[in-house]
Legacy VTK file of the C-alpha trace (Angstrom):
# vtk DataFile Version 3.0
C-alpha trace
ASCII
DATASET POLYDATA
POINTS 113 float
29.676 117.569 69.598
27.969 119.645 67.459
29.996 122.245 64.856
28.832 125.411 63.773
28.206 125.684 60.219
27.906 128.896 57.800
24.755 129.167 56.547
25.522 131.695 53.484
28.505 129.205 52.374
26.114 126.427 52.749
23.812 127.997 50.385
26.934 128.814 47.780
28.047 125.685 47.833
24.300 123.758 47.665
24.430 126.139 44.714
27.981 125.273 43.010
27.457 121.844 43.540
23.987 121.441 42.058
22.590 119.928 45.157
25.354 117.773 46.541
26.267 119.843 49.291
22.601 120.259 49.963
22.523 116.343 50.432
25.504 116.499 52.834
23.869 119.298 54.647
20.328 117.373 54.954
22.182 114.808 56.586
24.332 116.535 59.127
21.942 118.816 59.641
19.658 116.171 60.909
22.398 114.501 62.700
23.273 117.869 64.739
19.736 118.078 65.327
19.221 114.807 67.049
22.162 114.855 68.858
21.421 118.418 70.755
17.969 116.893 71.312
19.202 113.601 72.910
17.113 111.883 70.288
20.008 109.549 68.609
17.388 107.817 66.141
16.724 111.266 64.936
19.681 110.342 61.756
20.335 112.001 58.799
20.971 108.714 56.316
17.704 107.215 57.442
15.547 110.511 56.498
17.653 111.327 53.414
16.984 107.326 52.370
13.138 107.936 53.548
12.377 110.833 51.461
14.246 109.085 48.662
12.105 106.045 48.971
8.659 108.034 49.189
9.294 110.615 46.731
9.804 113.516 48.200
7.271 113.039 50.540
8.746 112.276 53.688
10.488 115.430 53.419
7.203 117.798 54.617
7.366 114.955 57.689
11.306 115.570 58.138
10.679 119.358 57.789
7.647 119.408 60.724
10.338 117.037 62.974
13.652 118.942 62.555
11.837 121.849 63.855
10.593 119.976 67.012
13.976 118.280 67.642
15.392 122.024 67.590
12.909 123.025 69.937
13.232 120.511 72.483
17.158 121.441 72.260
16.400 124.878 72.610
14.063 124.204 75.513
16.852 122.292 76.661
19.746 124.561 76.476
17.289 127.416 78.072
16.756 129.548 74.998
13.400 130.380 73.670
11.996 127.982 71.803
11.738 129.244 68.346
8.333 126.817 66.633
9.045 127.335 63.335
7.917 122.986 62.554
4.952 124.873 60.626
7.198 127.360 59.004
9.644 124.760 57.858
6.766 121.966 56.150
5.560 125.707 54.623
8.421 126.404 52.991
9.170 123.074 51.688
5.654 123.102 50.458
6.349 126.210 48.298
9.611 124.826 47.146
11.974 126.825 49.495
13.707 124.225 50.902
17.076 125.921 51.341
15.297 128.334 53.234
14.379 125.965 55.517
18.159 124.915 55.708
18.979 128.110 56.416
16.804 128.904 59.082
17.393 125.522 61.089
20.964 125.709 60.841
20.930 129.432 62.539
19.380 127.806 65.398
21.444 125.209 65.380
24.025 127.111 65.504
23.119 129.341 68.529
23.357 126.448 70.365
26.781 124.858 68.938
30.103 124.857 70.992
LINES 1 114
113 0 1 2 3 4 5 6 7 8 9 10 11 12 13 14 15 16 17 18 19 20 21 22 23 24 25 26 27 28 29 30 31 32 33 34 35 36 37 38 39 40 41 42 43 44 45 46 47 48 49 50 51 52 53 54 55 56 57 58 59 60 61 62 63 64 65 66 67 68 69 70 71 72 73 74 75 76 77 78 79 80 81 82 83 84 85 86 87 88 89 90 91 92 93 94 95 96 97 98 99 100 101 102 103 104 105 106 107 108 109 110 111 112
């Protein structure tokens, strides 16, 4: 099961925390994500360990793959299909991460219970 989350007190709290929440987020995020895809190796620990291990690096790769996994669910649950992967690696590219939170997690949640 898959909970909705609020994307502007996300943001506040990635904010107030100086990142920490943002880590939580990446990772349940991710989780969500795989689960409404029905990809269960799609997890959050292993990607937030991967783009630990490479740098940074593996987080353009994580970016382009969230938004697939949200497409397939969207495809899934019969709503259009958003393909925002490019959009995503984009904005992580010009250091707009959160944006990229932001936007995933609205589709995410369109398709919570």
């Amino acid at each position: 099961m898959v909970n909705k989350r609020g994307v502007a007190a996300a943001i506040i709290l990635s904010f107030i925390t100086c990142g920490i929440y943002a880590i939580y987020w990446f990772i349940v995020m991710t989780e969500d994500a795989g689960k409404l895809s029905g990809d269960r190796d799609f997890t959050g620990g292993k990607h937030f360990l991967l783009v630990l291990v490479t740098c940074g690096i593996w987080n353009y790769i994580w970016a382009y793959q969230l938004g697939k996994h949200i497409d397939e669910a969207q495809r899934q649950h019969g709503l259009p299909v958003s393909n925002n992967s490019t959009l995503y690696v984009v904005l992580n590219i010009f250091g707009l991460g959160i944006v990229t939170y932001a936007l995933a997690q609205a589709d995410i949640n369109r398709m919570a219970a």
